[in-house]
MOPAC internal coordinates of N, CA, C and O (Angstrom, degrees):
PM7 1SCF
backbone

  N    0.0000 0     0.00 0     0.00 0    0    0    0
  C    1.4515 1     0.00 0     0.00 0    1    0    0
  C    1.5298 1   109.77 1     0.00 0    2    1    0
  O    1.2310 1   120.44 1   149.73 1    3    2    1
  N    1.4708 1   116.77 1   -30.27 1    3    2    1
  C    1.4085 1   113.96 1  -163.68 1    5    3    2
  C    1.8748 1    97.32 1   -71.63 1    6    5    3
  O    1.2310 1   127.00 1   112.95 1    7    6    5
  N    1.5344 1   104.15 1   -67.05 1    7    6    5
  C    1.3774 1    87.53 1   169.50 1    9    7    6
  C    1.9884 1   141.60 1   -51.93 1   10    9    7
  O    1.2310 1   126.00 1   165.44 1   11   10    9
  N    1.0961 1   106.07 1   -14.56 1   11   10    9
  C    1.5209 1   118.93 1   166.38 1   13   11   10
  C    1.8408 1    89.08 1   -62.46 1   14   13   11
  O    1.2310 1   119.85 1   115.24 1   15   14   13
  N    1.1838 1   117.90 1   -64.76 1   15   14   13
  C    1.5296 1   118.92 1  -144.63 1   17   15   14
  C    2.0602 1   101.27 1   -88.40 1   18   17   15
  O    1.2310 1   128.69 1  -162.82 1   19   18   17
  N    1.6854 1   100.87 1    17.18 1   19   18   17
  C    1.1529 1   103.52 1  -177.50 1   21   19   18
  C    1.6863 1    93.67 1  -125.16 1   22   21   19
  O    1.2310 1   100.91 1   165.01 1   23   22   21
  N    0.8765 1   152.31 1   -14.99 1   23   22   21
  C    0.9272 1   138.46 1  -169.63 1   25   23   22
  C    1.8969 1   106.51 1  -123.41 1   26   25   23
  O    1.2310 1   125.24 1   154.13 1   27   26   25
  N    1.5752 1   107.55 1   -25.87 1   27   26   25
  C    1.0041 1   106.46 1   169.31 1   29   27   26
  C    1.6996 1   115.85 1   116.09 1   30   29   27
  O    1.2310 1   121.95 1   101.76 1   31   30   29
  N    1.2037 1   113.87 1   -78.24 1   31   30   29
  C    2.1442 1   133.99 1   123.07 1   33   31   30
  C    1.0461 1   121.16 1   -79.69 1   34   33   31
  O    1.2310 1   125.01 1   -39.47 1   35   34   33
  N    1.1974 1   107.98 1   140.53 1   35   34   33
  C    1.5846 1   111.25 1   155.94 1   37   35   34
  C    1.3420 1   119.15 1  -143.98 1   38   37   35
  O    1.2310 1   112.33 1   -13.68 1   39   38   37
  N    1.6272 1   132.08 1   166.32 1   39   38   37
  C    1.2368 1   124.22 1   167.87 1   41   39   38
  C    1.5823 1   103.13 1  -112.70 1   42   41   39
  O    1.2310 1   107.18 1    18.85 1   43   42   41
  N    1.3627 1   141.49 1  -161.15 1   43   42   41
  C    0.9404 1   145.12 1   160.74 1   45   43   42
  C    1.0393 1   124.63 1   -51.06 1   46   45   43
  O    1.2310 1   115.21 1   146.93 1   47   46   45
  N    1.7738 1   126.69 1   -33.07 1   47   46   45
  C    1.1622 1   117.32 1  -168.97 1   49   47   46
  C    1.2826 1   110.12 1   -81.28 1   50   49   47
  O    1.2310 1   124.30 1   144.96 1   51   50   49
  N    1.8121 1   109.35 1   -35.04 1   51   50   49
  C    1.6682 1   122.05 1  -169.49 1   53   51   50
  C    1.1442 1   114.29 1   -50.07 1   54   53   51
  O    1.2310 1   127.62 1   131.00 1   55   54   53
  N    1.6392 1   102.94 1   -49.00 1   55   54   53
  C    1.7916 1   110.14 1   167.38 1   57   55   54
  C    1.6705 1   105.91 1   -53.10 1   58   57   55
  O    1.2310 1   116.44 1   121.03 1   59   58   57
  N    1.2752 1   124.38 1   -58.97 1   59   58   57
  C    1.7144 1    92.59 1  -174.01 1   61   59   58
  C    0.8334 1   116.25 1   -83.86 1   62   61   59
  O    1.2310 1   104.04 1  -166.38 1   63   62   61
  N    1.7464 1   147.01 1    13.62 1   63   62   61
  C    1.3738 1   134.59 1   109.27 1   65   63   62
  C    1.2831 1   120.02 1    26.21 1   66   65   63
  O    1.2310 1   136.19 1    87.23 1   67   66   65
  N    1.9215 1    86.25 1   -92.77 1   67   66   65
  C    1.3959 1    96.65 1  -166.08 1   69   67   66
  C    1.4721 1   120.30 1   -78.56 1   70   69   67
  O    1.2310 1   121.62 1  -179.85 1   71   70   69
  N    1.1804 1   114.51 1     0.15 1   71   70   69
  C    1.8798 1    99.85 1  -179.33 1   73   71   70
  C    1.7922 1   101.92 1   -97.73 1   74   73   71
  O    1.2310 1   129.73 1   -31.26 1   75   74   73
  N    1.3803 1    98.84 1   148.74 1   75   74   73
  C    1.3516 1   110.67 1   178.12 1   77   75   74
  C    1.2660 1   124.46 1   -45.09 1   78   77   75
  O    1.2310 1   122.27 1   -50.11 1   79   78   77
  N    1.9669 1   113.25 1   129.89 1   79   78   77
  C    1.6218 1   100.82 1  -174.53 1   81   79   78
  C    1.6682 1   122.25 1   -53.57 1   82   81   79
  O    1.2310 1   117.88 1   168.06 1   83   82   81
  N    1.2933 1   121.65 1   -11.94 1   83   82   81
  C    1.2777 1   103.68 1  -174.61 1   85   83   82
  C    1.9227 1   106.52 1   -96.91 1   86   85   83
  O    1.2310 1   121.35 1  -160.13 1   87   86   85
  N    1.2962 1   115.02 1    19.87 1   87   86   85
  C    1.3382 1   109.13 1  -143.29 1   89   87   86
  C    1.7999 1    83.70 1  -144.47 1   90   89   87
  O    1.2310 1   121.37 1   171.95 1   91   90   89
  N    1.2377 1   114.98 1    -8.05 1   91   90   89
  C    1.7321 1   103.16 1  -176.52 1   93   91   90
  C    0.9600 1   121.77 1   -93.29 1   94   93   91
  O    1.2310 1   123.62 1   -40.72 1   95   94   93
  N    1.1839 1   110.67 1   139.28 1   95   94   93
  C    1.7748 1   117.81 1  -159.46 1   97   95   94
  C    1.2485 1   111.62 1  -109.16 1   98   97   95
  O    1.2310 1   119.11 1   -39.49 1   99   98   97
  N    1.1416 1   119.31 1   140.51 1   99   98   97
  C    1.5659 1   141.33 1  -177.94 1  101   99   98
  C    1.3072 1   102.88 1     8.61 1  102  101   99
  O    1.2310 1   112.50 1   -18.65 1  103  102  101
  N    1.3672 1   131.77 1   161.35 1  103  102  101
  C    1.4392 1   134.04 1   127.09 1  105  103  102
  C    1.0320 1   138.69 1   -64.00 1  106  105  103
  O    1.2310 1   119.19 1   170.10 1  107  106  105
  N    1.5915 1   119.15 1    -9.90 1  107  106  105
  C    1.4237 1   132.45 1  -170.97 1  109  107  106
  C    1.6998 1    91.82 1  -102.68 1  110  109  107
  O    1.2310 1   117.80 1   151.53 1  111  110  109
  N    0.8909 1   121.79 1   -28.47 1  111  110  109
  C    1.6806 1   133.44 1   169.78 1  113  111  110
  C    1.1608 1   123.44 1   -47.97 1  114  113  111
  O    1.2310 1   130.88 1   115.02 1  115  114  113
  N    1.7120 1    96.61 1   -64.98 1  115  114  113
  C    1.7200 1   106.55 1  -173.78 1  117  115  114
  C    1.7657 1    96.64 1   -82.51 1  118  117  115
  O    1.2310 1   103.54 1   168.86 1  119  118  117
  N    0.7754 1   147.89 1   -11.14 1  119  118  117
  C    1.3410 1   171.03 1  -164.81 1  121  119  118
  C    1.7867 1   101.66 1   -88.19 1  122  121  119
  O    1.2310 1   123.71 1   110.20 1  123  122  121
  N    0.9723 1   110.49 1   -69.80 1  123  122  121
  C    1.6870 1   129.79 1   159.29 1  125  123  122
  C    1.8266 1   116.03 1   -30.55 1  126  125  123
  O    1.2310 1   138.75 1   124.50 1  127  126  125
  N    1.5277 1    81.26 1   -55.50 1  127  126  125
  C    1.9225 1   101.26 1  -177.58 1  129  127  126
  C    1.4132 1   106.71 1   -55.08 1  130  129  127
  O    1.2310 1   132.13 1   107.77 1  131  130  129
  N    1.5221 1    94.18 1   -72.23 1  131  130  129
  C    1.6344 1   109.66 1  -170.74 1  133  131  130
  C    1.7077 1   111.97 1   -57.06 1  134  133  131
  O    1.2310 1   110.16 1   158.27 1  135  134  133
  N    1.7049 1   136.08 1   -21.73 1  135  134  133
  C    1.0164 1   120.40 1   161.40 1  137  135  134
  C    1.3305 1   114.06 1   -60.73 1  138  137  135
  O    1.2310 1   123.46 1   129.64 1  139  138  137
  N    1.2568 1   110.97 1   -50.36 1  139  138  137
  C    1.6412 1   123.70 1  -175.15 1  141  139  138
  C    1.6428 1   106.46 1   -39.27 1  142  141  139
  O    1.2310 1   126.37 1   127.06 1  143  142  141
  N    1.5023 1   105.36 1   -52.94 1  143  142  141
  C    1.4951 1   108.96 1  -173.68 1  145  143  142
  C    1.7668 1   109.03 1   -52.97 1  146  145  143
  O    1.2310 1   127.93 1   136.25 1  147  146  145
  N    1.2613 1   102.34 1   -43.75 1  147  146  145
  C    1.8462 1   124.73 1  -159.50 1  149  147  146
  C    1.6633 1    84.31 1   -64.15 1  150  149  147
  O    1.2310 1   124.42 1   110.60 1  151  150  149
  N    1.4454 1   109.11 1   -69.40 1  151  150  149
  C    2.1453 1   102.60 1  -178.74 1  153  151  150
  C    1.2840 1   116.55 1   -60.04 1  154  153  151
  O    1.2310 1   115.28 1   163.10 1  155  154  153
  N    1.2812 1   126.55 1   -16.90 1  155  154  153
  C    1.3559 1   118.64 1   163.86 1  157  155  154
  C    1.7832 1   113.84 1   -74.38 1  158  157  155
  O    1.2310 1   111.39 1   167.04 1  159  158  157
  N    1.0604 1   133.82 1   -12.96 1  159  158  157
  C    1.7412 1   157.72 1   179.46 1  161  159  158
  C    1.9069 1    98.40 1    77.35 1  162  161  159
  O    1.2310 1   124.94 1  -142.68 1  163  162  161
  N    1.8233 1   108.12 1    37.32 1  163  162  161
  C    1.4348 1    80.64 1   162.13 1  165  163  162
  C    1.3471 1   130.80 1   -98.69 1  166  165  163
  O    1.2310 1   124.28 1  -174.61 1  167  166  165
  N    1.5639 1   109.39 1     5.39 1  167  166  165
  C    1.3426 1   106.80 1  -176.95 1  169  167  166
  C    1.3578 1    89.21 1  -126.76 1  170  169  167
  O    1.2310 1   122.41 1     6.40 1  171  170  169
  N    1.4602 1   112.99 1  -173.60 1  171  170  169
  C    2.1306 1   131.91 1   174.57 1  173  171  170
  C    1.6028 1    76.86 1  -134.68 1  174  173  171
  O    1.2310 1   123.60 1   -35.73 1  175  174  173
  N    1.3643 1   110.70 1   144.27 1  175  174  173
  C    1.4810 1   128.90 1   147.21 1  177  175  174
  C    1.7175 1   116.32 1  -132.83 1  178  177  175
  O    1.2310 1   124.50 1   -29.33 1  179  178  177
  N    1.3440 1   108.96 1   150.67 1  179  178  177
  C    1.1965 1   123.19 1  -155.03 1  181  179  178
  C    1.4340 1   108.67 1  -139.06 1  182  181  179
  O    1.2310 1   108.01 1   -59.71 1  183  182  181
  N    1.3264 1   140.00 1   120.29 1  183  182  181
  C    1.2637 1   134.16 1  -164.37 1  185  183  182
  C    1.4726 1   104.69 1   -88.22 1  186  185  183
  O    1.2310 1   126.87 1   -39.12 1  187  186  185
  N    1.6417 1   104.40 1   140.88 1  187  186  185
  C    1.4926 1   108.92 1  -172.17 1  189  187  186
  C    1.8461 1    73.86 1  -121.69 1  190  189  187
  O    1.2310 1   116.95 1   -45.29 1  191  190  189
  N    1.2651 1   123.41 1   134.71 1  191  190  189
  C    1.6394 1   122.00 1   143.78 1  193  191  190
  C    1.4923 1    89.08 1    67.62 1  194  193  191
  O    1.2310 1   131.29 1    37.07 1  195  194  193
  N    1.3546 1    95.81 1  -142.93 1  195  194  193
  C    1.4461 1   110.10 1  -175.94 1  197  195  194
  C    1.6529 1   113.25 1   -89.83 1  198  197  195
  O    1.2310 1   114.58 1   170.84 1  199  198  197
  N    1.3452 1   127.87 1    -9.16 1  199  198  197
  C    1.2765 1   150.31 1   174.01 1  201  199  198
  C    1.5595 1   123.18 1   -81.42 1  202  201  199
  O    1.2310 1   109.54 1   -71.91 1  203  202  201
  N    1.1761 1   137.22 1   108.09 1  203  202  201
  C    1.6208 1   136.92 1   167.98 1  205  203  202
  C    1.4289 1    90.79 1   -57.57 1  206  205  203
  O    1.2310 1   127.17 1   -13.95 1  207  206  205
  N    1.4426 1   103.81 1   166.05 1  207  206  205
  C    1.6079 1   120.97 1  -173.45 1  209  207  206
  C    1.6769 1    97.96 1  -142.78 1  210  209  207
  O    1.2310 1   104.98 1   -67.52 1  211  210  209
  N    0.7710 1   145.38 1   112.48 1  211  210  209
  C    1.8656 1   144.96 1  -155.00 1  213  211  210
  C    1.8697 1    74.88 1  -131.24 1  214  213  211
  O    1.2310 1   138.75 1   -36.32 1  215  214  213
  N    2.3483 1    81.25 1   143.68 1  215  214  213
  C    1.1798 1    89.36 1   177.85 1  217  215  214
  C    1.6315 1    91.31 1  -145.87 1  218  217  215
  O    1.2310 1   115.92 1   -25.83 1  219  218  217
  N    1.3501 1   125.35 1   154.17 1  219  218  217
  C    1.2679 1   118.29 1   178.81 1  221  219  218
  C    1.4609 1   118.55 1   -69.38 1  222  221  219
  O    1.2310 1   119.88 1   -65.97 1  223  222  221
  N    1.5846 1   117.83 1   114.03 1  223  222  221
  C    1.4959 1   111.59 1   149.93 1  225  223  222
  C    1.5337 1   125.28 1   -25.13 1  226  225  223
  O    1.2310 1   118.15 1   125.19 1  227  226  225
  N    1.2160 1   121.13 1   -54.81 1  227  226  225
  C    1.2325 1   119.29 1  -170.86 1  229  227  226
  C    1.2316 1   123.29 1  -113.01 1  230  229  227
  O    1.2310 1    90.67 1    22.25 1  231  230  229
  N    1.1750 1   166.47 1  -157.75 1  231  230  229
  C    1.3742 1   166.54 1    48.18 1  233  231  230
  C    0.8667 1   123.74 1    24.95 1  234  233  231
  O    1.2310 1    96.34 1   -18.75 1  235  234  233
  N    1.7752 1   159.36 1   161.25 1  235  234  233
  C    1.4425 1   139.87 1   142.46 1  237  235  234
  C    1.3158 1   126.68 1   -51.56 1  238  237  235
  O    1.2310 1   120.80 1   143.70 1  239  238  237
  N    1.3549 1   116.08 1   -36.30 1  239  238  237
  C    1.5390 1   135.63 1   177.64 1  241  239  238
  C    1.8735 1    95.35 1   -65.85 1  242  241  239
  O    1.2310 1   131.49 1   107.59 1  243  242  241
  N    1.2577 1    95.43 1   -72.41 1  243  242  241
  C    1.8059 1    87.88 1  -160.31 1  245  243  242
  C    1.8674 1    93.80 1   -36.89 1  246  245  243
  O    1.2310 1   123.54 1   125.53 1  247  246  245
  N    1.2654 1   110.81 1   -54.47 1  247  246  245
  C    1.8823 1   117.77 1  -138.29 1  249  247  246
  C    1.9072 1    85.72 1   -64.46 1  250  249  247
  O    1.2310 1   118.19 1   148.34 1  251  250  249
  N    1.2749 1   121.05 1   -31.66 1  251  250  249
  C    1.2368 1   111.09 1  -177.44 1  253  251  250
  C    1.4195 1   108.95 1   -90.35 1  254  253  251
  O    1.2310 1   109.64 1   165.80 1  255  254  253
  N    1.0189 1   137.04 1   -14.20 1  255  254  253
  C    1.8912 1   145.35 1   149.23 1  257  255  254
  C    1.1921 1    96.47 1   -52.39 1  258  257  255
  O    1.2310 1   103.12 1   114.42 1  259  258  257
  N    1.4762 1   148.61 1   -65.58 1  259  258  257
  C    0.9804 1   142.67 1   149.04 1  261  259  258
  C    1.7121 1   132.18 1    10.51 1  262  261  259
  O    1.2310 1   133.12 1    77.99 1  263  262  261
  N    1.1166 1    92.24 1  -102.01 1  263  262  261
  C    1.2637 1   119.78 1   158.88 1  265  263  262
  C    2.1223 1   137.64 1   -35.76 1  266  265  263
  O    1.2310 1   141.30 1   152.30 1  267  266  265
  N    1.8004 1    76.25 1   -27.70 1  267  266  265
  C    1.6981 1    91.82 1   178.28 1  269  267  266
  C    1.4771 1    99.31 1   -95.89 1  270  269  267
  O    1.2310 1   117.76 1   164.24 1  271  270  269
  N    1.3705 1   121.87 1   -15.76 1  271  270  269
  C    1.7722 1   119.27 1  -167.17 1  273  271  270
  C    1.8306 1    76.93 1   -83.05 1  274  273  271
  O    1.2310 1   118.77 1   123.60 1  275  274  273
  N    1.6423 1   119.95 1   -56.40 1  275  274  273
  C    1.2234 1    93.57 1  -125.28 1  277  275  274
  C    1.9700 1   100.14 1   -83.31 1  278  277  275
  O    1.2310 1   129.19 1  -179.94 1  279  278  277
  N    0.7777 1    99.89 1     0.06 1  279  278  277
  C    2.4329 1   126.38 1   171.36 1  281  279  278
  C    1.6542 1    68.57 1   -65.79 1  282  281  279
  O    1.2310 1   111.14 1    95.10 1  283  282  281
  N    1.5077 1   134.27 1   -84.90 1  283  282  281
  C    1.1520 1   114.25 1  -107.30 1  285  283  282
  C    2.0033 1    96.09 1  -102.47 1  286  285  283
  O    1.2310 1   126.19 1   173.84 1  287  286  285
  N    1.3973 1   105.70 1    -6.16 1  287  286  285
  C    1.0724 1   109.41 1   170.61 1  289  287  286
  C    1.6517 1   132.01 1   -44.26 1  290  289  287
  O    1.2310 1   129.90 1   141.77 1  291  290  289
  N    1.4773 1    98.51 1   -38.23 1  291  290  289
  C    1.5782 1    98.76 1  -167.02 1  293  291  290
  C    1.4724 1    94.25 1  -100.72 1  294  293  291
  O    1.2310 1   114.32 1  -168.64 1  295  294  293
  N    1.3713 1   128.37 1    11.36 1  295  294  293
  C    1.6648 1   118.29 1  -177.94 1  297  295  294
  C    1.6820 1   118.82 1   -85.89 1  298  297  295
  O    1.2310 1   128.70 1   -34.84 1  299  298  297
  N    1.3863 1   100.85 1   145.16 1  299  298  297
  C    1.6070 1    82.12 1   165.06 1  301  299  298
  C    1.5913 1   124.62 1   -53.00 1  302  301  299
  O    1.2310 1   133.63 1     2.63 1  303  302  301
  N    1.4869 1    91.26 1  -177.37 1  303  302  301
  C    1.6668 1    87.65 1  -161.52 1  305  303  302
  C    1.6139 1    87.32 1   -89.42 1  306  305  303
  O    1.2310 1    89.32 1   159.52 1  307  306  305
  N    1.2017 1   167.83 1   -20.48 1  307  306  305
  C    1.5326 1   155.33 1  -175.01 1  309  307  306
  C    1.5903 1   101.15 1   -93.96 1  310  309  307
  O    1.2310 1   119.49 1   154.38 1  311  310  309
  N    1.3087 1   118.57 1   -25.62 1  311  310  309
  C    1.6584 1   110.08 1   154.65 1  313  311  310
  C    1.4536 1   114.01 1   -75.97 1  314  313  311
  O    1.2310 1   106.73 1   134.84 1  315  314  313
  N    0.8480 1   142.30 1   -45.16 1  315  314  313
  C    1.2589 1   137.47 1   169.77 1  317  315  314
  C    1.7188 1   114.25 1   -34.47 1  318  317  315
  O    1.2310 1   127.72 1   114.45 1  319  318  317
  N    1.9915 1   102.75 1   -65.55 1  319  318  317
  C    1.2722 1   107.03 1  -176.02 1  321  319  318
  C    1.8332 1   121.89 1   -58.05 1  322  321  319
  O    1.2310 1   131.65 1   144.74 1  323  322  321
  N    1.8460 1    95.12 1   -35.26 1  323  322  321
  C    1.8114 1    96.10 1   172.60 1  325  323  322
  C    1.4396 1    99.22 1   -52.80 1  326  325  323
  O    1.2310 1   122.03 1   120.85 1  327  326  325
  N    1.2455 1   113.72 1   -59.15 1  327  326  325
  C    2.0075 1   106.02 1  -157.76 1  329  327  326
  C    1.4541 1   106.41 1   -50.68 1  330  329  327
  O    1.2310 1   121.30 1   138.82 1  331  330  329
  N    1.2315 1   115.11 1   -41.18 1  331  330  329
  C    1.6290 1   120.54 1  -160.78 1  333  331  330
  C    1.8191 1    83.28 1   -72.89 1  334  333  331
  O    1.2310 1   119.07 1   109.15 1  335  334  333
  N    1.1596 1   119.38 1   -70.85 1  335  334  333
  C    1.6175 1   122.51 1  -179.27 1  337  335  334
  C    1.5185 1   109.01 1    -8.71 1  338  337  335
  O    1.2310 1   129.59 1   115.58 1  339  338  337
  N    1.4626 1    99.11 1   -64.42 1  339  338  337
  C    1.7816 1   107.89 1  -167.35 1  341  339  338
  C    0.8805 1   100.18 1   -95.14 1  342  341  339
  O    1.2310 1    93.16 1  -110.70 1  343  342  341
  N    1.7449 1   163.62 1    69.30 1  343  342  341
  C    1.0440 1   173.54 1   -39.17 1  345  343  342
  C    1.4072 1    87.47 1    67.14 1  346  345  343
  O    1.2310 1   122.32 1    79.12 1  347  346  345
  N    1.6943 1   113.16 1  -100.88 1  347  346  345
  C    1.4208 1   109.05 1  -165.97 1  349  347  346
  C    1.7354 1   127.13 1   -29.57 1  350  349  347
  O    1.2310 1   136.44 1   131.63 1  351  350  349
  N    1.8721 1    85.78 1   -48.37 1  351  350  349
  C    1.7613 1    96.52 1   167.11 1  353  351  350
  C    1.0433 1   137.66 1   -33.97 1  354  353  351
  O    1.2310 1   121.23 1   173.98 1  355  354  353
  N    1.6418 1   115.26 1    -6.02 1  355  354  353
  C    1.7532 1   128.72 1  -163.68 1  357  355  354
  C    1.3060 1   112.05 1  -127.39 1  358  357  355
  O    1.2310 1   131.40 1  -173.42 1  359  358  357
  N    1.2845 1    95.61 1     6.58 1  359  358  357
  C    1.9594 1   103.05 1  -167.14 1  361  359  358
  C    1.6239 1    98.85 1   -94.75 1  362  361  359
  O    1.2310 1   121.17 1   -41.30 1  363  362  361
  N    1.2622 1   115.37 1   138.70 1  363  362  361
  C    1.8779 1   128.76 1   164.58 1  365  363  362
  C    1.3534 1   101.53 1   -48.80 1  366  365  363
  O    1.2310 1   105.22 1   -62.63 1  367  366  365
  N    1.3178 1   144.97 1   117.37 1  367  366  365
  C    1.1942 1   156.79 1   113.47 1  369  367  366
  C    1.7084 1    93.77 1    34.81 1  370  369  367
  O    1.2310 1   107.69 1   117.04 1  371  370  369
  N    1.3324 1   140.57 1   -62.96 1  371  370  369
  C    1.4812 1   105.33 1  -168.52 1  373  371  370
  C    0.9305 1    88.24 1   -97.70 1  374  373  371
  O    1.2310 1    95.53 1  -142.41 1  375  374  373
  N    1.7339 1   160.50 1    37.59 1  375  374  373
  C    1.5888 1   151.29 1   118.82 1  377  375  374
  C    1.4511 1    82.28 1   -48.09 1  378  377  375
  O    1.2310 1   118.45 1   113.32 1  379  378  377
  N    1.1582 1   120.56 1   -66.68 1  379  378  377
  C    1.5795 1   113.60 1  -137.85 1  381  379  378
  C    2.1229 1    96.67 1   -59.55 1  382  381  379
  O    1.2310 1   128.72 1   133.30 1  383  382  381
  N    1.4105 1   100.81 1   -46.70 1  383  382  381
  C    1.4397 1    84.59 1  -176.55 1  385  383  382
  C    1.6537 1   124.41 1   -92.04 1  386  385  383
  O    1.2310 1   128.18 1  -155.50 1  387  386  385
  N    1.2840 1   101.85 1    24.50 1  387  386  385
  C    1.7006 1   111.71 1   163.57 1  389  387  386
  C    1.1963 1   100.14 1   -99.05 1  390  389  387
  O    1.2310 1   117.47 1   164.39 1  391  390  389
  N    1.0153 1   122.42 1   -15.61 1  391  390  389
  C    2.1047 1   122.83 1   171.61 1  393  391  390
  C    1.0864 1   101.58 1   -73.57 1  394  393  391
  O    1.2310 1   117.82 1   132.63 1  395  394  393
  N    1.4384 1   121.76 1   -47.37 1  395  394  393
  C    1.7555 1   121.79 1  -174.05 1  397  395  394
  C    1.0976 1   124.65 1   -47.84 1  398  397  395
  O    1.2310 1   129.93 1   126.71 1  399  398  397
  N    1.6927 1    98.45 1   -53.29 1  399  398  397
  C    1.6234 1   116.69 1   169.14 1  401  399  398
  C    1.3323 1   118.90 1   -51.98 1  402  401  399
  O    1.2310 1   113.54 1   148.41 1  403  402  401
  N    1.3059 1   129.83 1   -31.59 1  403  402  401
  C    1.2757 1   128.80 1  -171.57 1  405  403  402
  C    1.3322 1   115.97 1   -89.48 1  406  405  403
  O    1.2310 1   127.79 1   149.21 1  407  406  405
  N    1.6730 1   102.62 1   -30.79 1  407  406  405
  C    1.3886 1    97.01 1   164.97 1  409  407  406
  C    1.2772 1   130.33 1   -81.57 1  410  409  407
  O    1.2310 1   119.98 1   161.81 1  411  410  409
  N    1.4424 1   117.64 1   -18.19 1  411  410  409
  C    1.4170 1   127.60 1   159.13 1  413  411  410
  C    1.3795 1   109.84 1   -40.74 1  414  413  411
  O    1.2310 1   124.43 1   121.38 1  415  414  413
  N    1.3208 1   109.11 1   -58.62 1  415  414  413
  C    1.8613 1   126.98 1  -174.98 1  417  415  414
  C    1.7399 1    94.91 1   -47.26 1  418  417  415
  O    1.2310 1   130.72 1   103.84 1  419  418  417
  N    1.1691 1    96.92 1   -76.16 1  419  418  417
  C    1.4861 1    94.75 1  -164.78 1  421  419  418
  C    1.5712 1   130.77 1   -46.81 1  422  421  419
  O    1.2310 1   126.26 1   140.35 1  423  422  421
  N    1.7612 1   105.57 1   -39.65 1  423  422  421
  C    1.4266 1   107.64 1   174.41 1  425  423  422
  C    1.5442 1   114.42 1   -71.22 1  426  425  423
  O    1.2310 1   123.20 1   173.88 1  427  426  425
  N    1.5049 1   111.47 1    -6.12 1  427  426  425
  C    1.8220 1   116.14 1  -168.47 1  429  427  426
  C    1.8003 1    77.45 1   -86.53 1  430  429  427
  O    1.2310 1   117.38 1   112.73 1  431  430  429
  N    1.1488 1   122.59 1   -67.27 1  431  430  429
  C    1.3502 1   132.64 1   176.03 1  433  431  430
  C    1.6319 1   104.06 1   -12.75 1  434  433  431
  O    1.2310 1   123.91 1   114.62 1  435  434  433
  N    1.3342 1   110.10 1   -65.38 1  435  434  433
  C    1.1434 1   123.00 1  -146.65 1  437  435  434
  C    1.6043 1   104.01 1   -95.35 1  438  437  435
  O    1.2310 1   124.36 1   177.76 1  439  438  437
  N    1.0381 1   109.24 1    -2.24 1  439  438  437
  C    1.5695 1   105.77 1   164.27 1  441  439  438
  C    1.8078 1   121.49 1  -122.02 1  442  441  439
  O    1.2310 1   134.26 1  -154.90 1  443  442  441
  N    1.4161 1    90.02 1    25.10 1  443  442  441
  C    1.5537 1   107.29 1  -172.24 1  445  443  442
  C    2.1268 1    83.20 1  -103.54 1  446  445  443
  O    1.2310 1   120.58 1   147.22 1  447  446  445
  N    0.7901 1   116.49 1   -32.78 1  447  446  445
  C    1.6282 1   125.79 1  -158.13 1  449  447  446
  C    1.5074 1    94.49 1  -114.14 1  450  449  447
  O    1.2310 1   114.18 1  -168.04 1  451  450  449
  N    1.3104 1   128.63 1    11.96 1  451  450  449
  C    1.4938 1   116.35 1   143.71 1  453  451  450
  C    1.3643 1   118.29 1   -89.88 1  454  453  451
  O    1.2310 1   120.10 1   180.00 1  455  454  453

């Protein structure tokens, strides 16, 4: 995914591009990966020529927004609030007050639509 979300497209080869010559793995490998990604729905690929071209479904942000709803979905609600707690707990001081802002936004949001 990192190289999908670094280059933007990619085909098979672009991805072994980027990994180091002593360290790049097969074509039938990364080839392997990137279907895996496509049946899981994180990428769309699209045939250019004789080459697929895979592009990320998501963003890094959304796919890990994702991922944090669906962990935190089945938790109780005071497990939920610790994780989110110590999460925030790790953020630089203006993370912490670009969160504020947003939550400001959202509850102004959200009491405009009651």
């Amino acid at each position: 995914m990192a190289a999908i979300w670094k280059l933007g497209e990619a085909t098979v080869d672009d991805v072994r591009e980027l990994q180091r010559p002593g360290q790049r793995s097969a074509y039938n490998t990364v080839q392997t990966v990137m279907n895996r990604l496509l049946d899981r729905g994180l990428l769309t690929r699209q045939r250019r020529g004789k080459a697929f071209v895979y592009r990320a479904r998501y963003d890094e942000s959304q796919l890990i927004a994702m991922a944090m709803r669906e962990q935190l979905a089945g938790a109780a609600p005071d497990t939920r609030r610790a994780a989110l707690l110590s999460l925030v707990g790790e953020l630089a001081p203006d993370e912490v007050d670009e969160l504020a802002r947003q939550a400001n936004r959202i509850r102004r949001a959200r009491g405009k639509a009651d």
